[in-house]
C-alpha positions in Angstrom: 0.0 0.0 0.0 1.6 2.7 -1.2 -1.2 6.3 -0.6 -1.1 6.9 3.3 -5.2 6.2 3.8 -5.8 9.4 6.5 -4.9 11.5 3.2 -8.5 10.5 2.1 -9.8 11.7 5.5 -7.5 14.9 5.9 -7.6 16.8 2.6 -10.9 17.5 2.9 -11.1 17.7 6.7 -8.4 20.1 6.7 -9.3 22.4 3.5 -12.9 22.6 5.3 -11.4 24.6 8.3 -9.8 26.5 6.1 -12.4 27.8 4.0 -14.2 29.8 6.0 -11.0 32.1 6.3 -12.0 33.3 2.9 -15.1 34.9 3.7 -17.8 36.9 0.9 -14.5 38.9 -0.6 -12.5 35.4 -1.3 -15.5 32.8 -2.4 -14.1 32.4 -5.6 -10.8 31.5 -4.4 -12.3 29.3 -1.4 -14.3 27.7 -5.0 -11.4 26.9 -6.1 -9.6 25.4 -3.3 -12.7 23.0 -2.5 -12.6 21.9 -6.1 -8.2 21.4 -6.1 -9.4 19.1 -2.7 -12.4 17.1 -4.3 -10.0 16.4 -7.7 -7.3 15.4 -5.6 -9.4 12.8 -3.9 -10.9 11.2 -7.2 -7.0 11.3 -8.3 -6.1 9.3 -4.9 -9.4 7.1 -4.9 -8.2 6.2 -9.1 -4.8 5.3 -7.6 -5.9 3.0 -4.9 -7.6 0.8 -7.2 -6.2 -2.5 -6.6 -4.3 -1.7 -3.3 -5.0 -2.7 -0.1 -3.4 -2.7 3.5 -3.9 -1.8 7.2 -3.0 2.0 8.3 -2.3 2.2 12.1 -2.7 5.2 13.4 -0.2 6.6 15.9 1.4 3.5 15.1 -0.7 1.3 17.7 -1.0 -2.1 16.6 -5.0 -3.4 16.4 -6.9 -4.2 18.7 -5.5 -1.6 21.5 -5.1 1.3 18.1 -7.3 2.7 15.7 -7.3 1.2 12.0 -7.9 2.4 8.5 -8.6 -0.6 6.3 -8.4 -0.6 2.8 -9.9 -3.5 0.9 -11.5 -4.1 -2.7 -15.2 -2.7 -1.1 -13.6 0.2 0.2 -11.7 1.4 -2.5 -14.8 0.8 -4.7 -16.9 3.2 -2.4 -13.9 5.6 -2.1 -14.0 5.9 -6.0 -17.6 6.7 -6.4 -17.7 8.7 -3.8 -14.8 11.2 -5.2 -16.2 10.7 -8.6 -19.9 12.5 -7.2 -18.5 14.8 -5.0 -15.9 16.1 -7.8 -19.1 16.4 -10.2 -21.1 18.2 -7.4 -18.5 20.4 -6.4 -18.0 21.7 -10.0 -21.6 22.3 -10.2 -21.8 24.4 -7.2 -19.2 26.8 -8.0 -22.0 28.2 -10.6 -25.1 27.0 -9.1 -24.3 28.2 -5.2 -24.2 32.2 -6.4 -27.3 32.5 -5.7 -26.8 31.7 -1.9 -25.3 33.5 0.6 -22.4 32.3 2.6 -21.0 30.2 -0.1 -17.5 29.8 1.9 -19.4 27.8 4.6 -21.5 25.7 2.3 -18.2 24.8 1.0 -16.8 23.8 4.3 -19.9 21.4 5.4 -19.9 20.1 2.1 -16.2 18.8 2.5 -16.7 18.0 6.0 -19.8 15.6 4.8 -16.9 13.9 2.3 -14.4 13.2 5.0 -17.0 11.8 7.1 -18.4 9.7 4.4 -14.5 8.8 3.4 -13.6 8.2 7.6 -16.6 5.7 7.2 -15.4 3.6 4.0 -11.9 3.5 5.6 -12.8 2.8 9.5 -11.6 -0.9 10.8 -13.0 -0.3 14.4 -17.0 -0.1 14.4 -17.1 3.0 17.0 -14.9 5.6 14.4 -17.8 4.3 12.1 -19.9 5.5 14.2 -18.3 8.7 14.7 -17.2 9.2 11.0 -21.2 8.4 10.2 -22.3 11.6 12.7 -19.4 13.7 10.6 -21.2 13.2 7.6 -24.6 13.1 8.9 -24.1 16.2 11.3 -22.6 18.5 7.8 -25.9 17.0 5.8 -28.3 18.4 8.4 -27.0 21.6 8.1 -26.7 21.6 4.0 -30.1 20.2 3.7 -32.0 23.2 5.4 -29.2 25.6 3.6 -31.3 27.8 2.1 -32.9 28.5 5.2 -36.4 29.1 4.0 -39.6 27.4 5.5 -39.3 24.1 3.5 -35.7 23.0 3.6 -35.3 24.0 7.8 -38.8 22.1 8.2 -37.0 18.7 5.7 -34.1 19.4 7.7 -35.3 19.2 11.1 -37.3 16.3 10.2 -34.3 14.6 8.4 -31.8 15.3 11.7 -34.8 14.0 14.1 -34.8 10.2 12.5 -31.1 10.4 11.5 -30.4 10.7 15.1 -32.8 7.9 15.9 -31.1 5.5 13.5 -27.8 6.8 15.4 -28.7 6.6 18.8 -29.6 2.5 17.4 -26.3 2.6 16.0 -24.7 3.3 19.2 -26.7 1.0 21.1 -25.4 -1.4 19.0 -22.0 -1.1 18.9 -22.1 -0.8 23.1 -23.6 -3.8 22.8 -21.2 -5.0 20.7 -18.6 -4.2 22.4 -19.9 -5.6 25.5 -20.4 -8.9 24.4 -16.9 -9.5 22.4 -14.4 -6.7 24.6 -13.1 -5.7 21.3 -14.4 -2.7 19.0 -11.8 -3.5 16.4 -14.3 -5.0 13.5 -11.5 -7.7 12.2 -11.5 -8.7 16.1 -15.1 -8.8 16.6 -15.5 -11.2 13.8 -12.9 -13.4 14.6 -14.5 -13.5 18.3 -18.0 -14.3 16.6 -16.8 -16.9 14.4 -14.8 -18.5 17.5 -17.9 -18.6 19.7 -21.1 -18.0 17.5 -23.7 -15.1 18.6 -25.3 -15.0 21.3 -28.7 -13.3 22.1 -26.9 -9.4 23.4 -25.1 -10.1 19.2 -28.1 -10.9 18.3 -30.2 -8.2 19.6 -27.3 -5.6 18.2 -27.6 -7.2 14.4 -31.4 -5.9 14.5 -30.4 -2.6 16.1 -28.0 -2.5 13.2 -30.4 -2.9 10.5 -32.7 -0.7 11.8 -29.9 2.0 12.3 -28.2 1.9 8.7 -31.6 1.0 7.2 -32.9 4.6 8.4 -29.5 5.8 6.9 -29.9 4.1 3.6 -33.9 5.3 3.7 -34.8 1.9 3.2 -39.0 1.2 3.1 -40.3 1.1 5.6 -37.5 3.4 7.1 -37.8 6.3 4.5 -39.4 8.6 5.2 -37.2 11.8 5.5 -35.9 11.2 2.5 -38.8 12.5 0.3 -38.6 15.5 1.9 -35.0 16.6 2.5 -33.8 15.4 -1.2 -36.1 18.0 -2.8 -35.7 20.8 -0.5 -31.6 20.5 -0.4 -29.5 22.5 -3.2 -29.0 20.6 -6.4 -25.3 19.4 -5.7 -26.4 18.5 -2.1 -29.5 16.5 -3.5 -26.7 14.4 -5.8 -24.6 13.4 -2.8 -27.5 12.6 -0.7 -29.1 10.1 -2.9 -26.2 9.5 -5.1 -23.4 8.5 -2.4 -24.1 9.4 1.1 -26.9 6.7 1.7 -25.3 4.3 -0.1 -22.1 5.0 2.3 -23.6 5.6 5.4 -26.2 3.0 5.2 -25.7 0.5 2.2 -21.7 -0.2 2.9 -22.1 -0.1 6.6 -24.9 -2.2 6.8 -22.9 -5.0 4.4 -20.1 -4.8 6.1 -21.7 -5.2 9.6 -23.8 -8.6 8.3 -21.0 -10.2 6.2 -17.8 -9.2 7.3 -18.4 -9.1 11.2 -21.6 -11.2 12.2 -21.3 -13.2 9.4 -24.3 -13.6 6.9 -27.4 -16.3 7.7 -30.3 -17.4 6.1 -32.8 -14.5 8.1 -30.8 -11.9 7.4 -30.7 -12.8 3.7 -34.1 -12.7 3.7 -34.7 -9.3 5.7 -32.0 -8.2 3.1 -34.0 -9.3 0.2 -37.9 -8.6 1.5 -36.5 -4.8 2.4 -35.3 -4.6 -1.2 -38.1 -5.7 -3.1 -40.1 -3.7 -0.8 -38.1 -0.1 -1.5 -37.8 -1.4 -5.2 -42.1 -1.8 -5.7 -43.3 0.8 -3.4 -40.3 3.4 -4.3 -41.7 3.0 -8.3 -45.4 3.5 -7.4 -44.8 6.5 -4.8 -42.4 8.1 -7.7 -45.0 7.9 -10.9 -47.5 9.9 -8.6 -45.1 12.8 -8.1 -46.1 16.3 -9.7 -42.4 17.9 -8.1 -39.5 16.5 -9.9 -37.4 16.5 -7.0 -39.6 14.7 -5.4 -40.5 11.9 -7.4 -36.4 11.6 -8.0 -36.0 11.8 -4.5 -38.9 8.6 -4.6 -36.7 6.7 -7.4 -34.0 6.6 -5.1 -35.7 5.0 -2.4 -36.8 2.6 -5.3 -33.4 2.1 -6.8 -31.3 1.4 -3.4 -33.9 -1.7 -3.5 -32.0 -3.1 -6.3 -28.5 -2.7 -4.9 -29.6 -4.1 -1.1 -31.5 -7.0 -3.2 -28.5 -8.2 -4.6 -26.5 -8.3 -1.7 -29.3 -9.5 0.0 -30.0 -12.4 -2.3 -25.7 -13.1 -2.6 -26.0 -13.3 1.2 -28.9 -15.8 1.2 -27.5 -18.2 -1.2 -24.2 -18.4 0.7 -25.7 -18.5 4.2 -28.3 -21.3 2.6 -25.1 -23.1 1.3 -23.2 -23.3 4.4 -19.5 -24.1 4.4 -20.6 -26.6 2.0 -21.1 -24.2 -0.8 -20.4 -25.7 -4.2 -18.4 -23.7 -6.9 -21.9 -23.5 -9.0 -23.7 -21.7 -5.4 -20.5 -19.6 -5.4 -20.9 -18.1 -8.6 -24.7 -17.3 -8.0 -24.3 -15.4 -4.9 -20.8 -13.4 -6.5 -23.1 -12.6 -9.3 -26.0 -11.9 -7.1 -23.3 -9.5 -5.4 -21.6 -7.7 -8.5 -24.9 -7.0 -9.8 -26.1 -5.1 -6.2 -22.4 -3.5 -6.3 -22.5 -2.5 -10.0 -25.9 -1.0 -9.9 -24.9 1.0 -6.4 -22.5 2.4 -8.6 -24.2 3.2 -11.7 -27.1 4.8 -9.3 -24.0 6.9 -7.9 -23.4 8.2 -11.2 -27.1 8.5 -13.3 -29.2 10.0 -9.9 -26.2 12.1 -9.4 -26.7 13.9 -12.9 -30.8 13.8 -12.4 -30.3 15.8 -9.5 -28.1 17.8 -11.3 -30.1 18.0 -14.3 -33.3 19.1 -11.9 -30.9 22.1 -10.4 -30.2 23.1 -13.8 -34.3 23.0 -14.8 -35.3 25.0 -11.1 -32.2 27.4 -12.0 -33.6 28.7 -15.5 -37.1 28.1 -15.4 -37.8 28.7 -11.0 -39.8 26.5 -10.4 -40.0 22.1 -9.9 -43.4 22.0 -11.0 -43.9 19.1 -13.9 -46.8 20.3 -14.7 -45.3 23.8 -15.3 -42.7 23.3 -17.6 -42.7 21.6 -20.6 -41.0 23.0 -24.5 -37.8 23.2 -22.8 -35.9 21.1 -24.8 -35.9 24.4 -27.4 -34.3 26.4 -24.4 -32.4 23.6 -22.4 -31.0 21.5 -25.3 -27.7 20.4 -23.0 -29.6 19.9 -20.2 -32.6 17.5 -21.8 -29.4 16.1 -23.7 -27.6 14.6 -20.2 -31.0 14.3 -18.8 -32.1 11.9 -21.4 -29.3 9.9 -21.1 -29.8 9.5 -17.6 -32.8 8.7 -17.8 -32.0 5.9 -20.2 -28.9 4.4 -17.8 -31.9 4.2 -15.0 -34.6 2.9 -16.4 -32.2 0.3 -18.1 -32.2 0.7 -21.8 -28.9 -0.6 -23.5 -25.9 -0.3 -23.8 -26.5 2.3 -20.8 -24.3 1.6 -17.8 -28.2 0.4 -15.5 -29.0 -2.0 -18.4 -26.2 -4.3 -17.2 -26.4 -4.5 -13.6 -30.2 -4.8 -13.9 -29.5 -7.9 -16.4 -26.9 -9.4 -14.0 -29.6 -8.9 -11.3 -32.0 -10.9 -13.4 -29.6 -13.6 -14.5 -28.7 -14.0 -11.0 -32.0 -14.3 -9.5 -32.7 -16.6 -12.7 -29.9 -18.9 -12.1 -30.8 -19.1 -8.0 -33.9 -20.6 -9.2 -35.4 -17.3 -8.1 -37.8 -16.6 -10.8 -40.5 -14.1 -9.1 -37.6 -11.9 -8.1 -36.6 -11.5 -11.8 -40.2 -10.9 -13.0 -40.4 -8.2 -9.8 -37.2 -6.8 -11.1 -38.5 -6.7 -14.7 -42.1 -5.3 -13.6 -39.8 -2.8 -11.6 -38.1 -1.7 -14.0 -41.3 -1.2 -16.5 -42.2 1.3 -14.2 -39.6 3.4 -14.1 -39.7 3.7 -17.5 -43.3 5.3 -17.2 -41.5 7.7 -14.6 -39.2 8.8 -16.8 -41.0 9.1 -19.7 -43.4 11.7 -17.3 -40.6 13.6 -17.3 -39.3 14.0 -20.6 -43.1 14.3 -21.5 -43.8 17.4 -18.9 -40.0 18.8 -18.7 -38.6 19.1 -22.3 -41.8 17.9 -24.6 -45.1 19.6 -25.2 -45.5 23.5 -25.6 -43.3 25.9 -24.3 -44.9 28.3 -21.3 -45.0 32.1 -22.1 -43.2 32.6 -19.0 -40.6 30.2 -19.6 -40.0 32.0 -23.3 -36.9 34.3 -22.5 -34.9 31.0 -19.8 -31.3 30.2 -21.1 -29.4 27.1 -20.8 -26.8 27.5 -18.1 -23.2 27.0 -19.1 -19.9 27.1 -17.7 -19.2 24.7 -14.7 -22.9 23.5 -14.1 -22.5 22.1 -17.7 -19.2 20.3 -17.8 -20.3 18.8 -13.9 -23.3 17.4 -16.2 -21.6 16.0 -19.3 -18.8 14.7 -17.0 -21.2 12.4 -15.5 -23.1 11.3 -19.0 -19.8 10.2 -20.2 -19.9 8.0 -17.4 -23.2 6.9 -17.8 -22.6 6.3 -21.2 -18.9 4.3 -20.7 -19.8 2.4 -17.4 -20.9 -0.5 -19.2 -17.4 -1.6 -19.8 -16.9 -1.9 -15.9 -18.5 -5.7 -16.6 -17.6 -6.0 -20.6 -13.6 -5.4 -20.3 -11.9 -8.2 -18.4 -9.4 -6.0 -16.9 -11.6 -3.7 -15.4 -14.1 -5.9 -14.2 -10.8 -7.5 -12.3 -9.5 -4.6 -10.8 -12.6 -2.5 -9.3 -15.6 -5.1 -8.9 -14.7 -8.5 -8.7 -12.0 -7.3 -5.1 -15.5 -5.6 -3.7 -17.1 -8.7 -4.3 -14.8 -11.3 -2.8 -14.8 -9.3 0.3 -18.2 -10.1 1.0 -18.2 -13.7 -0.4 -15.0 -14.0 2.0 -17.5 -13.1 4.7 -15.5 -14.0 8.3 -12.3 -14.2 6.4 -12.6 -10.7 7.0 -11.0 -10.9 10.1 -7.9 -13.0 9.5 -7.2 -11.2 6.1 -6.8 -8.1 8.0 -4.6 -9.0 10.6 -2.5 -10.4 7.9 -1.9 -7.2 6.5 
């Protein structure tokens, strides 16, 4: 291992302090340092593709020290996060003029990254915790940014259950802790797969689902996400529902049930029931939406169905298959996994630029209103552009970069001998399309508003954030189709969960 990991955790830790030296005279320079630190991440997160090693800090060996861990999940999560948050920040550098206080958004904005980065890279389960408060603590306060009636209302209501699913987190981990004297993660698995769980480790697995479940905004745990998604800024929006759920709730969660507890045959079903709930109920709630925030900010609750429905179904199919797994089982449940790991990915990237896209519409046209819009493809011809092709990467259509993780989904689920759950991913998937087509049909089709007939498309930084990320929609499709990349970013994130409790002793062979 060759990058220092607390790099990933410092640059933007430390540039945050600093920002707010700048003040309203030196915004544009403080803009400029907050996008240096965001590149410099997604140039460290490229670079530590492939690595992986133990980081003690202060040189205290585990389990008396503190760890950073880097592993083939981690450096998967620390990729797409720095890919988002390198989008987002570009974006706001334009799109954040029209708020006061711009140094300070800034800082809470890279203050949420280190947190979410602190969380990929912890190896002890309490600096999750804390690492998970960073990032949740700097949301709160961008969510209700704005500071009108809406987004402090959204954000109250957001930091009230985020808190619950904290103070369950924290129970949790006391418990944990407790039960195995250790708070190092490697240790506690080792210590569970010595002695088995018992009913305190039992009783802190639920607390744990229902903790990063109200993180990830899984049904029936969702519901301050409908309301803090819309109301946030348009580059906060994209990190809440393009990475910070996924990190905060999604990676926590897996690496809690497979790489500490170890996986069994309930959990793989909670896993999979919770998915195929989010992934029905998230499509029906969305179609009904008249706000398009809103019924994005509803397609993300359906969408994290699909990733926690993969992992959910991998985990079943191992935990069925015991530590008599055949080579055939294997394969199933590391296909089951890639898919649920590919598509939290490609969700990363396509909601990320929806969000985007949205900002872009509310910015010219002032308003989120369907049903007040519509023509704008004359006016907005870059934004319906990336916003088309979004659109297509989500709803699945080839070659887009959500057409093959949903087909790996469905060849899994196939192959498992699960047939309903590829019909329900299918039938799922029909509906988004219907979404998406509501909003191509109210948005850029149709007649153009008299209102709406003097709007111009914005330019500069808000549009290369937005092409940046249709590139990627349109090239992440080779993630799975070129050998070589498949090898080096996905298939490491998916043997560390198939490795389950190996966890442990890989680790402390580092």
């Amino acid at each position: 291992m060759s990058i220092p990991l607390p790099v990933f955790i410092a640059i933007p830790l430390v540039t945050a302090f600093v920002l707010p030296i700048f003040g309203k005279k030196g915004k544009d320079a403080a803009t400029v340092l907050a996008n240096l630190a965001t590149i410099s991440l997604l140039v460290l997160a490229v670079a530590s593709i492939g690595q992986s090693g133990v980081y003690e800090i202060g040189k205290w060996s585990i389990p008396l020290g503190i760890n950073l861990v880097l592993d083939g999940l981690s450096s998967l999560l620390l990729l797409a996060i720095s890919v988002v948050a390198s989008a987002a920040m570009l974006f706001s550098a334009r799109y954040m003029e029209q708020y006061t206080a711009k140094a300070k958004y800034l800082s809470l904005f890279l203050l949420m990254v280190a947190g979410m980065n602190g969380v990929v890279l912890s190896g002890d389960i309490f600096n999750l915790f804390v690492f998970l408060e960073i990032a949740s603590l700097a949301s709160y306060a961008l969510v209700g940014f704005g500071c009108e009636h809406e987004e402090l209302e959204a954000s109250f209501k957001y930091m009230v259950l985020g808190s619950i699913g904290s103070i369950f987190i924290l129970f949790a981990v006391a418990l944990v802790y407790g039960n195995t004297g250790s708070l190092n993660m490697a240790y506690i698995g080792k210590a569970i797969r010595d002695s088995g769980l018992n009913a305190g480790l039992s009783f802190a697995m639920a607390l744990f689902v229902v903790g990063f479940g109200l993180k990830a905004a899984l049904m029936p745990f969702h519901a301050w996400l409908p309301d803090a998604h819309p109301s946030a800024p348009a580059p906060i929006s994209a990190m809440l529902s393009g990475i910070l759920i996924k990190t905060l709730g999604i990676y926590a969660l897996a690496r809690v049930v497979f790489n500490v507890f170890g996986v069994s045959v309930s959990i793989g079903w909670l896993l999979v029931v919770l998915g195929l709930l989010s992934m029905v109920a998230g499509a029906f709630l969305a179609i009904g939406q008249g706000d398009f925030k809103r019924l994005l900010a509803y397609s993300s609750i359906s969408q994290i169905g699909y990733v926690v429905l993969g992992i959910g179904l991998g985990g079943l199919i191992l935990a069925r298959a015991g530590n008599n797994i055949s080579t055939e089982q294997l394969g199933w449940a590391s296909l089951a996994i890639l898919g649920g790991l590919f598509h939290l990915v490609n969700h990363a990237v396509y909601k990320s630029l929806l969000f985007l896209t949205s900002g872009s519409v509310q910015m010219s046209t002032g308003t989120r209103q369907l049903k007040q819009m519509g023509g704008l493809a004359e006016k907005l011809p870059f934004t319906r552009a990336t916003c088309t092709l979004a659109s297509a990467s989500i709803v699945g259509i080839p070659p887009f970069s959500g057409f093959w993780s949903k087909l790996i989904l469905v060849v899994a689920a196939v192959q498992a001998g699960f047939y309903w759950i590829a019909a329900i991913i299918v039938f799922v998937s029909l509906c988004t399309l219907i979404m998406y087509l509501k909003v191509q049909r109210y948005v850029f089709l149709g007649e153009l508003p008299e209102n709406l007939q003097q709007i111009k498309e914005n330019r500069g930084s808000m549009l290369v954030a937005m092409v940046f990320l249709a590139c990627l929609c349109a090239l992440m499709g080779l993630l799975v189709l070129v050998p070589c990349l498949k090898q080096s970013i996905l298939e490491p994130a998916v043997k560390v969960l198939t490795d389950g409790l190996e966890y442990s002793a890989i680790v402390m062979k580092m």
